[in-house]
N, C-alpha and C positions, 0 to 999 in steps of 0.2 A: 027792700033794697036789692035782693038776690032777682029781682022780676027786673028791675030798671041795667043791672049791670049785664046782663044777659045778651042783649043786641049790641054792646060793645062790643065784648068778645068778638064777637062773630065778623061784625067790621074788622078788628082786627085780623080774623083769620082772611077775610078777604083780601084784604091790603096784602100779607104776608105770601098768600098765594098767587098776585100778579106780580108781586115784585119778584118772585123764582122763579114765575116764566119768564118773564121780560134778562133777568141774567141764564134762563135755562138758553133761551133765542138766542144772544149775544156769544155764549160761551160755542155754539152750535156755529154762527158765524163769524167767528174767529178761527176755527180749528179748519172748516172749510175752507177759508183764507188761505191759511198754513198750509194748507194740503192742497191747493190750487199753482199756488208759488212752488213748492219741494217739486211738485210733479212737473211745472215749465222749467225748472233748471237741470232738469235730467231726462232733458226732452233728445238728446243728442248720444251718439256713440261717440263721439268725441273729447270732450271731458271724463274720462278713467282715473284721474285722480282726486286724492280728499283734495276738495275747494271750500273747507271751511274759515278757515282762517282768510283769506285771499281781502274782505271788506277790513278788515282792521289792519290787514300789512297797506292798503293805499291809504287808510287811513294815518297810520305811521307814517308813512313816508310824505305825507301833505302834500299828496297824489290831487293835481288840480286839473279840472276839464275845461277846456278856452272854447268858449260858447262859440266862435268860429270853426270847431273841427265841424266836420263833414256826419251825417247820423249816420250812426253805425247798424251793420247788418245785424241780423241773429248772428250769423258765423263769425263775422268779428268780433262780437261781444261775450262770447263762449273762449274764442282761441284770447282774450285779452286777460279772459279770466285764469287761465291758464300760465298768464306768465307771472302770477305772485306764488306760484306753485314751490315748496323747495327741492335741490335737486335730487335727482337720482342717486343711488351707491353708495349714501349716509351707509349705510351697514359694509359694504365694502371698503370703504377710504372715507373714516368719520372725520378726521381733521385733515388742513391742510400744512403743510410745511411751513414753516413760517419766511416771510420776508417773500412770498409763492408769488411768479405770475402768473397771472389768469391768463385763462386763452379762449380766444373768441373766434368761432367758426361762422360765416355767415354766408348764407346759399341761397338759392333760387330755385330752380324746378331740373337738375341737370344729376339722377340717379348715378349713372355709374362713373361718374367723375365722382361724388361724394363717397362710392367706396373706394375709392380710391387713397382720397385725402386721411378718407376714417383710418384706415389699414395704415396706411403710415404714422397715422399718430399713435397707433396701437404701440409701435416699439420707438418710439421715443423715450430718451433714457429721463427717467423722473416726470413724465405723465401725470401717473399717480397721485404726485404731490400736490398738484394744482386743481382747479374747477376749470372744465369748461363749458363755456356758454356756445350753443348753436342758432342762431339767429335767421327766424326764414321768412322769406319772404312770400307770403303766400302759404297757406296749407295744399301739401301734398303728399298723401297716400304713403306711396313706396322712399319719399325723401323720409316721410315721419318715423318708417318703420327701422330703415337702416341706422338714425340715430337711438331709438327706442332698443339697439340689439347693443350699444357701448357698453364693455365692461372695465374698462380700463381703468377709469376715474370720475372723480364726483361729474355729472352730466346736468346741466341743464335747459331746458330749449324754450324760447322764448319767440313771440309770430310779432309781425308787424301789424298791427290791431287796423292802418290804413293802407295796409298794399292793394292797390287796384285788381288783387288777382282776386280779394275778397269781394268785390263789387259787381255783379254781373250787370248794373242796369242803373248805375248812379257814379257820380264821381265821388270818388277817384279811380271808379272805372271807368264806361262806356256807358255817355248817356245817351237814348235816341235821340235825343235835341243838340250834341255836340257836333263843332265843325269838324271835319274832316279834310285830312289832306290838304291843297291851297285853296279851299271853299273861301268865298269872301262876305263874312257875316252876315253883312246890308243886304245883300242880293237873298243866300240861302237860310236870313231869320235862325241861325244857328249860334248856340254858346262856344265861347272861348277865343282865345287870343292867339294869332300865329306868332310863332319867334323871328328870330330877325332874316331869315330866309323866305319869311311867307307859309310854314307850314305850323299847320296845326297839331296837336298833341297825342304822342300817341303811347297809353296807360302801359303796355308792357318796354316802353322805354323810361322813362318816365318813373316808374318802380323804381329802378336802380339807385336812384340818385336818394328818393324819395325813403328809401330802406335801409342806407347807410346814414342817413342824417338821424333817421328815429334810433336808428339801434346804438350810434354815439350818445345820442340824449340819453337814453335810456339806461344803457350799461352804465355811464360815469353818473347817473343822478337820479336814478328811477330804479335799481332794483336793491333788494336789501344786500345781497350777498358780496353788491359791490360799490354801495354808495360811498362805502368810506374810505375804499382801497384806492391810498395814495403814491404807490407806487406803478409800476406798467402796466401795462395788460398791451398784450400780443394778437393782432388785429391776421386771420387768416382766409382764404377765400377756396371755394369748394374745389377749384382746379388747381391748389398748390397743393406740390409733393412736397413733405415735411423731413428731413433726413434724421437719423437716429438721435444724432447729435445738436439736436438746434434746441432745444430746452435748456442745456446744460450750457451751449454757446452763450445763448440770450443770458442768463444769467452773468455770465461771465461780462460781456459787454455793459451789461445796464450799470454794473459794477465801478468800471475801469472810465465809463463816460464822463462824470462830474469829473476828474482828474486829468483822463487823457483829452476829453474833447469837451469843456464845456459849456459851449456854445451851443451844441449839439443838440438839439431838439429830441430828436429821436434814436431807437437800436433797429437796424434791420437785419436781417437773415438772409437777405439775398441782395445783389447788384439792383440800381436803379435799371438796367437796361438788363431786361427779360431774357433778350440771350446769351448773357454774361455767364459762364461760372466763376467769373474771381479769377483776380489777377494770380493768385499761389504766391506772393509775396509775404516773407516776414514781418508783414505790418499789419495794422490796421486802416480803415480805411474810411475817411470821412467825403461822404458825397452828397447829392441832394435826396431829399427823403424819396424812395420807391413804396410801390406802392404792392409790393409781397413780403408776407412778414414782416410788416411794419410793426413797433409797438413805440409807445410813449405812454408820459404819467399826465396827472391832473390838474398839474400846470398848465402844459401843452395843450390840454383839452380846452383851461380857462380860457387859452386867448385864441384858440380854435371857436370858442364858445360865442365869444368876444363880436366875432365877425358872422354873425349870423345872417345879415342883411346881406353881406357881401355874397356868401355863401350861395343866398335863397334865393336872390335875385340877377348871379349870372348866368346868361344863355347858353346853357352845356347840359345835359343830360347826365353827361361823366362826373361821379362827384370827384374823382381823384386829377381832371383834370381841371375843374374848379381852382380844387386847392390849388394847384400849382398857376393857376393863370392872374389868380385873384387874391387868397383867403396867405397865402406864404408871402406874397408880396407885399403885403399890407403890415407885415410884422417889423419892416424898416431893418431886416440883415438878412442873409444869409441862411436860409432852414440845411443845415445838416444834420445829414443822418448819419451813426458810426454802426461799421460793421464789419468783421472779418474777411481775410484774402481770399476766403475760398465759403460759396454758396451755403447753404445750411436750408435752404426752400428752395424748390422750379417751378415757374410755373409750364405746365402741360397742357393746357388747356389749347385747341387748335382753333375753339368757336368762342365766339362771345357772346353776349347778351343773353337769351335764354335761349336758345341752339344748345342741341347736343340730347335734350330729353330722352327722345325715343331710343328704342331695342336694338336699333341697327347701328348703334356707337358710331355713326359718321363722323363724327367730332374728335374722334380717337384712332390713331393709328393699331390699323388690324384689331379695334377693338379693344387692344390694351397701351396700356404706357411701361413702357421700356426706360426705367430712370436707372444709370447706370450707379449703384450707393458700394462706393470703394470704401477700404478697410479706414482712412480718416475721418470718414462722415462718419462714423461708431463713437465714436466720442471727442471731446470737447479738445479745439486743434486749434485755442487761442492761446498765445502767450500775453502772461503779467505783461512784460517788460517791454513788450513792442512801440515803437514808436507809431504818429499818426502821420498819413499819408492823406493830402487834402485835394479833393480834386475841384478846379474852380472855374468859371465861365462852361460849365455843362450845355449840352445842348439838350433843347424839352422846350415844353410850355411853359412860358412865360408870361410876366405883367406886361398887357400890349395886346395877347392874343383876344378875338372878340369870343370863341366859342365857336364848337358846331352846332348850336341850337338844339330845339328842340323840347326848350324848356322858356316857353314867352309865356303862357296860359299864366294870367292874374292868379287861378286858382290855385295853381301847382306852388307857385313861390306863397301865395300868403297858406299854405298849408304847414308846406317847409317852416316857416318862421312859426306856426302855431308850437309844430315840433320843438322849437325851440323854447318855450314856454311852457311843455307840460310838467315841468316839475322846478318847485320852488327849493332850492339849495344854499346853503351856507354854508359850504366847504370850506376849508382850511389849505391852500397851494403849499405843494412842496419843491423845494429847487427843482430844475431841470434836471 
């Protein structure tokens, strides 16, 4: 019996012995896996922080991809990872104050206007208390560094995952097969759509609009730190000077609005008309929304939100002159903004669009800005009791106006409206 059981064995040993190569092979090819993938996500100088967590915050947040965006670069999909990142200066300013507006910076490629803005917000009284968000459009170098040096308060910086500045050779940058200038299709066999002027698209225009609509979607319904915050957030722009006392105002306004005005859509810091400083009148002062220092809550956003077609599909490049021609008119009253007698933000900027980059501060007087901040701008120069001052039939952009174009390309709007789709929300609206 010991003769017959004997070549069993050994089959067994055989069988015992392929089946731990075949998992020795398997565990070999797995770990190579592992170590194929760990070494492509750290293929970049760009990502410097933990991105571990970053798959389960979109997953939280029921982070959904519209099979119409546009395929992403490696560089987009590196800097997209980057914005589930949480912010900086947790060990500086661990919590925020409560009932705190956020505050949203959002730039473009224009360095030393951004130190500008930074430095001012540096002595803003109650900084600290708040987060704020930096929003770019585009990754660049020396923009990324000047935020990267904020000590002030919690910091966070988040990129536009479709800015055309991320696309060298595809839209929503520049494709070689796009029209150009008043090309006319049929003839030059070329993609895209001119606006209602006859010209075709052009990617560093184009940006602007395209960078304020994602970073709207985004801030009110895409990031954790501020999906649920239903109260303001304070919308700022890399050429506004911020005066000591505009934190401390804004709070006081956002306050006094449900009461004193409202109707009132929004709080601003500064005059709708850019070369205003304020009447210096003992009141308050309700006008149409401007577009410095602007803040509103998640109301306002709802039915901002609302009019997404409207939005994405008028021919304007400008999205602030959008709203006003199209997306305010369409609310059936009156969009007022309240705001105290005397300025609280400037803007300085002397260039627009993306002018001003270079070393030679052409876009700046002598180089610098000369913002005169007297002994009221130091602190908070609203009174409780003031009454509101209404200003009405304003002059601006209105329902009627067609646009300056610039924005016909099919692509550009159905991108716009994808924006408007990348994230699935069930908020809860809070009064005006």
């Amino acid at each position: 019996m010991a003769a017959n059981k004997k070549p069993r064995l050994r089959l067994r040993d055989v069988a015992l012995c392929r089946l731990l190569s075949v998992v020795f092979v398997t565990l070999c090819g797995v770990l190579l896996l592992v170590f194929l993938l760990a070494s492509n996500s750290t293929s970049t100088t760009i990502v410097t922080h933990d991105t571990d967590n970053v798959d389960a915050y979109h997953h939280d947040l029921k982070f959904e991809k519209w099979h119409d965006l546009p395929q992403q670069s490696d560089l987009s999909l590196r800097l997209e990872k980057i914005n589930g990142l949480p912010p900086r200066n947790l060990d500086l300013y661990p919590t925020l104050a409560k009932d705190h507006i956020i505050v949203v910076l959002y730039v473009h490629n224009r360095p030393q206007y951004l130190k500008v803005v930074v430095e001012s917000l540096s002595h803003v009284v109650g900084i600290g208390e708040t987060l704020l968000i930096v929003s770019h459009d585009g990754y660049f170098e020396k923009m990324n560094k000047i935020i990267e040096g904020i000590r002030f308060c919690q910091v966070k910086q988040i990129y536009a995952p479709y800015s055309p500045h991320l696309f060298s050779d595809s839209f929503p940058g520049v494709s070689a097969d796009d029209c150009k200038d008043k090309d006319d299709a049929t003839v030059k066999h070329c993609k895209g759509n001119p606006d209602q002027y006859g010209n075709h698209r052009t990617p560093k225009i184009v940006s602007l609009k395209h960078h304020w609509w994602w970073m709207m979607n985004t801030v009110w319904d895409g990031l954790r730190e501020t999906r649920d915050h239903s109260g303001h957030i304070l919308f700022i722009e890399e050429d506004h000077f911020i005066f000591p006392n505009a934190y401390r105002n804004l709070q006081i306004l956002t306050s006094l609005k449900p009461k004193k005005c409202p109707d009132c859509y929004a709080a601003n810091l500064a005059p709708s008309d850019v070369n205003s400083r304020g009447e210096g009148w003992a009141t308050l002062i309700a006008e149409r929304m401007g577009n410095v220092g602007y803040s509103f809550n998640r109301t306002v956003w709802k039915k901002i939100h609302n009019k997404a077609r409207e939005f994405c599909f008028f021919d304007d490049y400008n999205w602030d002159i959008t709203m006003w021609a199209t997306v305010y008119p369409s609310f059936g009253s009156p969009v007022y903004s309240l705001r105290g007698p005397r300025t609280s933000a400037v803007h300085f900027g002397k260039c627009g669009l993306h002018q001003g980059q270079g070393e030679n501060k052409a876009c700046m007087d002598n180089g610098m800005v000369n913002i005169n901040v007297e002994q009221p701008d130091t602190v908070s120069n609203i009174e409780l009791d003031w009454n509101v001052h209404t200003y009405e039939n304003q002059p601006g952009y209105k329902a009627g106006f067609k646009g300056w174009g610039g924005w016909g390309d099919h692509r550009d709007r159905h991108l716009c409206l994808s924006f408007a789709n990348m994230y699935q929300s069930t908020r809860i609206a809070s009064p005006m």
